[in-house]
N, C-alpha and C positions, 0 to 999 in steps of 0.2 A: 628186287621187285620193281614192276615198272609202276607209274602214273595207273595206267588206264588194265592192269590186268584181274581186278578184284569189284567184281560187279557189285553195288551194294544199293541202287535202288533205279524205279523207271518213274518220273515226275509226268504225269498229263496234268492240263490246265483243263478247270473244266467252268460253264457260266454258272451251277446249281449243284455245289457239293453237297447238298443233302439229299436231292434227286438222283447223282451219279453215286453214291455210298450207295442207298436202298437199292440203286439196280444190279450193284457190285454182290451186295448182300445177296439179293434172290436168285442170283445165280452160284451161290456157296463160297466169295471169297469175302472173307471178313477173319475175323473180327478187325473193326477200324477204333483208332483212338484220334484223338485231338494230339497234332504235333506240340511240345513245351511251346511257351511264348517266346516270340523272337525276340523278345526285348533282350537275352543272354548274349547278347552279341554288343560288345562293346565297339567293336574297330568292322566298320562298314565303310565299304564303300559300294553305295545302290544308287540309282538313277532318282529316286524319291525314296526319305526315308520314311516320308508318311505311307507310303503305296506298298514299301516292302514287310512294315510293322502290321500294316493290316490284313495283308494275305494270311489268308484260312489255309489251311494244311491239314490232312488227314492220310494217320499210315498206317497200314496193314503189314505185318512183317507174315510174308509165307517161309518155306520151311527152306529156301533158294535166293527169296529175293525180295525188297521190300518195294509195295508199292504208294506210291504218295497222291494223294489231288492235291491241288491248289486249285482255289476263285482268289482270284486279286480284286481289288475293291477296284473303283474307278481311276484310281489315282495314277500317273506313268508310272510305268515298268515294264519292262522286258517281258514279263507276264503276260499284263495286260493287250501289249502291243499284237504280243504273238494270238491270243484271245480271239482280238479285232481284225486281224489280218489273215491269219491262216485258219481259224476255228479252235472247235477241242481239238484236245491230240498231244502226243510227247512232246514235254516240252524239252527236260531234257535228260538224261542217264547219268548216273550219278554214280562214281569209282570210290572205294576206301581205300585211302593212305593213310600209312602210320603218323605222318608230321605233315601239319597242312603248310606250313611254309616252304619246306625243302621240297613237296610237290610241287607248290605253283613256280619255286626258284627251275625247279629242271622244264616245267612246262615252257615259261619263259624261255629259255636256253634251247628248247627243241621250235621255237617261233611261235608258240602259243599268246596271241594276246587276252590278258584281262578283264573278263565284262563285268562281274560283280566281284566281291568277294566278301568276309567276314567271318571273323575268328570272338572267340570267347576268352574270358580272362586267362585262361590254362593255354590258348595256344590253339584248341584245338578249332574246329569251323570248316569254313567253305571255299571253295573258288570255283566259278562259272568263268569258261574260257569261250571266244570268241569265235565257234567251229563252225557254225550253223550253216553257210556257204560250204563248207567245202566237204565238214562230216557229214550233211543233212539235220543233224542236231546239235544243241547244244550241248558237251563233255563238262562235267564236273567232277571236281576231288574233290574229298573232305575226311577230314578226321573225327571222329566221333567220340565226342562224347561219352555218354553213357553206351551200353551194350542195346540193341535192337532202338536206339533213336538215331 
């Protein structure tokens, strides 16, 4: 199995996650829950860890694909920036691997750089790769957790 062949979610940033949920809602997709608290992530590396800790999160698992919002607070981030500069919209698409390290190791290795990352005491977590030029979005692997988070 490669990196990027297991679709597991589409991330839009948006300014008013309680505004874009109800619109999501009135048009039949929901049900939406509150992502767990980020604070599970012990080994970060984010642009501010206050900016990343406070991003709101909300996910809808459909029967196919999960879909997430984020509002980032004012704080820098990748988030935010994208926010500010390009509007709403996809931030970035999100792959499941089995082991998030030996993902990011072969990302790496295929010349994928770095832009966030963070794992949890087990291992498992995230990496945001540095595509956004060339894929038009940003690519993410991650290992998950628990089932449907």
């Amino acid at each position: 199995m490669g990196n990027f062949d297991k679709l597991h979610h589409i991330c839009i940033v948006v300014h008013d996650i309680d505004k874009a949920q109800a619109y999501y809602d009135s048009i039949g997709i929901g049900p939406w829950e509150s992502y767990p608290p980020l604070a599970e992530y012990e080994e970060l590396q984010v642009p501010s860890l206050e900016g990343f800790k406070a991003m709101q999160y909300r996910i809808c698992n459909l029967p196919n694909v999960q879909l997430q919002l984020c509002q980032p607070n004012r704080d820098p981030s990748p988030q935010r920036i994208h926010l500010d500069t390009k509007g709403e919209g996809v931030f970035h698409i999100g792959f499941e691997v089995r082991d998030a390290d030996a993902a990011e190791t072969k990302a790496k290795t295929d010349g994928l750089a770095v832009l966030m990352r963070g794992r949890r005491e087990n291992r498992t977590g995230f990496t945001y790769y540095d595509t956004a030029d060339k894929a038009g979005v940003i690519l993410l692997t991650r290992a998950t957790n628990l089932p449907g988070k």
